[in-house]
N, C-alpha and C positions, 0 to 999 in steps of 0.2 A: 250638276247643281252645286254651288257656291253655297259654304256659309260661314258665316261669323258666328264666332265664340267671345259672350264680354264675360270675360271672369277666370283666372285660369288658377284657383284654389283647389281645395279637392273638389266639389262637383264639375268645376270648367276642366279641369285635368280630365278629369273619369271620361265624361265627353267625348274628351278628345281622342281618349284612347280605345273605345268602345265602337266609334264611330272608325279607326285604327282598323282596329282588330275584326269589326264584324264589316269591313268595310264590304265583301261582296254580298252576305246577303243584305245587308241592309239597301245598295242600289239596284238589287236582281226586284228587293219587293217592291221599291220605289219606281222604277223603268228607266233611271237615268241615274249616271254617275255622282257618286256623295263625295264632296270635297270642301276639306275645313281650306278658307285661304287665310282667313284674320282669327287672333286671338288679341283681344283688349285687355291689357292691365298696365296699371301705371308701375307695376315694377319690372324688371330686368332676367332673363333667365338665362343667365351663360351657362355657354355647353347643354343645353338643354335640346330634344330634338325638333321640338318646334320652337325655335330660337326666331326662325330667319319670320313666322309667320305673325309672330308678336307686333303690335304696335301700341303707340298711347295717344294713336288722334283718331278718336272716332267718326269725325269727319270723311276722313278716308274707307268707312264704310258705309257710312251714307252715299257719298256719292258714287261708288261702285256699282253697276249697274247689275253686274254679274252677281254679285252677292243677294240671293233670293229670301234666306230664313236666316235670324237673326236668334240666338239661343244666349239669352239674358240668365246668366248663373251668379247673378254679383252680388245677391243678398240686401234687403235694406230696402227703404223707398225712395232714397237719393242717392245720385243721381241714375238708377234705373228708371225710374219714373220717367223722367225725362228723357234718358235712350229709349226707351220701348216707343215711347207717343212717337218721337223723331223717326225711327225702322217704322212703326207704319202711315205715316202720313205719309213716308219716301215709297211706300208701298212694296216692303218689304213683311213678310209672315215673321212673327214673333213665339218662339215657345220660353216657355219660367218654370223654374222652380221655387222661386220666390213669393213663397205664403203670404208675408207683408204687404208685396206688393198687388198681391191679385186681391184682400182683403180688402186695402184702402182703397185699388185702383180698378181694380177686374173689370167691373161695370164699363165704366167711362173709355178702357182701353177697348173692350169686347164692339162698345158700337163704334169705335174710332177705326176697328180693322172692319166692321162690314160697309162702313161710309167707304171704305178705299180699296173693299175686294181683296182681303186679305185673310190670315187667319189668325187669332192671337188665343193660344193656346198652353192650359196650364195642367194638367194631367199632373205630372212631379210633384205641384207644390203641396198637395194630399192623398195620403194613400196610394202611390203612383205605382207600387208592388201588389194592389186588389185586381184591377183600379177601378177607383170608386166614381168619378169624374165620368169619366166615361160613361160608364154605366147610367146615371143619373141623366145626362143628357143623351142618349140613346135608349138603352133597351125599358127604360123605365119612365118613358114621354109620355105616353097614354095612362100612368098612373097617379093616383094622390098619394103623396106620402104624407104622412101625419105624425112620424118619430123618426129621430137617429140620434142611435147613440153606439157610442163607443169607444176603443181605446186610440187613440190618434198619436200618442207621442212612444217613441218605441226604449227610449232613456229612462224614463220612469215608471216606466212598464219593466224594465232590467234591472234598475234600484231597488224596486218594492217584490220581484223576486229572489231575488239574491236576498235581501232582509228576510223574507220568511223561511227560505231555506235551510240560511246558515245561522241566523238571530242573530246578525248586525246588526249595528248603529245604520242609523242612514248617513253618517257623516264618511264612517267606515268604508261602506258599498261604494258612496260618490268618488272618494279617489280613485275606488279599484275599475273603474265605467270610465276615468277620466284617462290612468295610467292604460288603458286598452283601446282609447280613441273613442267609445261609445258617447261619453260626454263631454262637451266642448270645455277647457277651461274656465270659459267661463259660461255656469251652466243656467243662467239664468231662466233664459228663456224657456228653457225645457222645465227643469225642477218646479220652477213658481206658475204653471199652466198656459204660459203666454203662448209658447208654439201650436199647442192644441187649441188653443181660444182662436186664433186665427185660422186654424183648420176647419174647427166649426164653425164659424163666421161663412167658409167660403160654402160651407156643404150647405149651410141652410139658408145662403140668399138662392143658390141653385137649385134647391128643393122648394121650397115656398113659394120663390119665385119673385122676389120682395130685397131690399138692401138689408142685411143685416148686417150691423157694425159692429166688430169685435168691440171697440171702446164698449159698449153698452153691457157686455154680456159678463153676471158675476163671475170672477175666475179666483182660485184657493189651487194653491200649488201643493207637494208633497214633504215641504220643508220640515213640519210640525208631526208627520208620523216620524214614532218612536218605538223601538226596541217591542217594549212593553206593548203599543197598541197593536201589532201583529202577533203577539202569544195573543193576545183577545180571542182575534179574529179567528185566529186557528183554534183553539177553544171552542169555536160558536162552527167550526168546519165552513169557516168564509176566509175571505181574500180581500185586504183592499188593494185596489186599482183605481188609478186617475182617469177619471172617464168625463168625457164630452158628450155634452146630452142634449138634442131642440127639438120642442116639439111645435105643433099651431096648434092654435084653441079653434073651436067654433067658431067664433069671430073676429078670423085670419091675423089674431095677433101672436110673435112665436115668442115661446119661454128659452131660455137656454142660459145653460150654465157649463160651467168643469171646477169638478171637486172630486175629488178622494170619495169614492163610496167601500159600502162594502157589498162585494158579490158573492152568489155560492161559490165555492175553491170547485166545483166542479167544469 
């Protein structure tokens, strides 16, 4: 089995090397041999060792026949948006870990791969270390669920303990998350809720069963806890935490938010 890699950052890299490294079990579970042939990025990697495999016309793996599963790591909803719909309309299997895009797009892609007998599959783009996805469309079909909540972003879950630990600033904490790779330089998406608003976005159209649109959903990031508001907490033997919360009412409408609550420190 053939496939294409678009994106070769850190998760297109990890991929590649993972898929490397665990190269036999991963085709002993499969029953047929796993083999990256394409990596898509429009920059350049000399001396690198998948040099020879890199390209920047993605053309060239559309029309590859051989190329089966198509693993979209490029972050953003353009232009993945438009490679993913292209892999499977060419009837090629799509995996993401692209939150944004399975958000705005999940829906619309999910029927685009069963119209073409394909699979278009996003595990990664939430909780992909539970996994929560999975589970949700498997072992928990025959159930209603009627809450989920929880911690979804793993940055501000490391800011807001490392503050209560040591009584930093949260200005403090965020370099020290940033100088260790846990936070992106620019950490917006994480710190101000938007990474987790999209997480729950994906968990409760898949639970409800309904589109729910991150645009819709209030989102309050961790910018505005201080010093002082975790002595409180600790104080009261609580904790806050950024937490992503949906629930359905009785009359299948859902609430859902992410904010700074406070929980037991237990």
């Amino acid at each position: 089995m053939k496939i294409a890699i678009l994106g070769y950052g850190t998760v297109g890299s990890g991929v590649a090397d993972i898929i490397e490294l665990n190269n036999k079990t991963v085709s002993e579970n499969v029953g047929e041999d796993i083999e990256v042939k394409y990596i898509l990025d429009i920059r350049e990697f000399p001396g690198d060792k998948n040099e020879k495999k890199i390209t920047n016309d993605y053309n060239k793996i559309l029309e590859d026949d051989e190329v089966r599963v198509v693993c979209e790591v490029m972050g953003g909803v353009n232009p993945a948006y438009e490679f993913s719909k292209k892999a499977l309309e060419a009837g090629k299997s799509v995996c993401t870990s692209n939150k944004e895009l399975v958000a705005n797009h999940g829906g619309e892609l999910l029927e685009l791969a069963r119209k073409n007998k394909v699979n278009y599959l996003f595990e990664a783009s939430c909780g992909g270390g539970i996994p929560v996805i999975c589970t949700i469309n498997s072992a928990l079909t025959a159930n209603n669920i009627d809450e989920i909540t929880g911690i979804l972003n793993g940055t501000t879950n490391y800011i807001l303990t490392n503050m209560a630990e040591k009584g930093a600033e949260y200005a403090e904490v965020l370099k020290e998350a940033q100088d260790l790779g846990y936070a992106e330089r620019n950490p917006e998406a994480d710190v101000e809720g938007y990474d987790a608003c999209r997480k729950i976005a994906i968990l409760s159209s898949l639970a409800f069963n309904k589109k729910v649109s991150y645009e819709d959903i209030y989102t309050e990031g961790i910018t505005k806890i201080s010093k002082e508001d975790i002595l409180y907490a600790k104080r009261m033997n609580m904790a806050i935490r950024l937490l992503a919360t949906s629930r359905k009412a009785e009359d299948g409408r859902v609430f859902s938010m992410v904010s700074p609550f406070m929980v037991n420190s237990s």
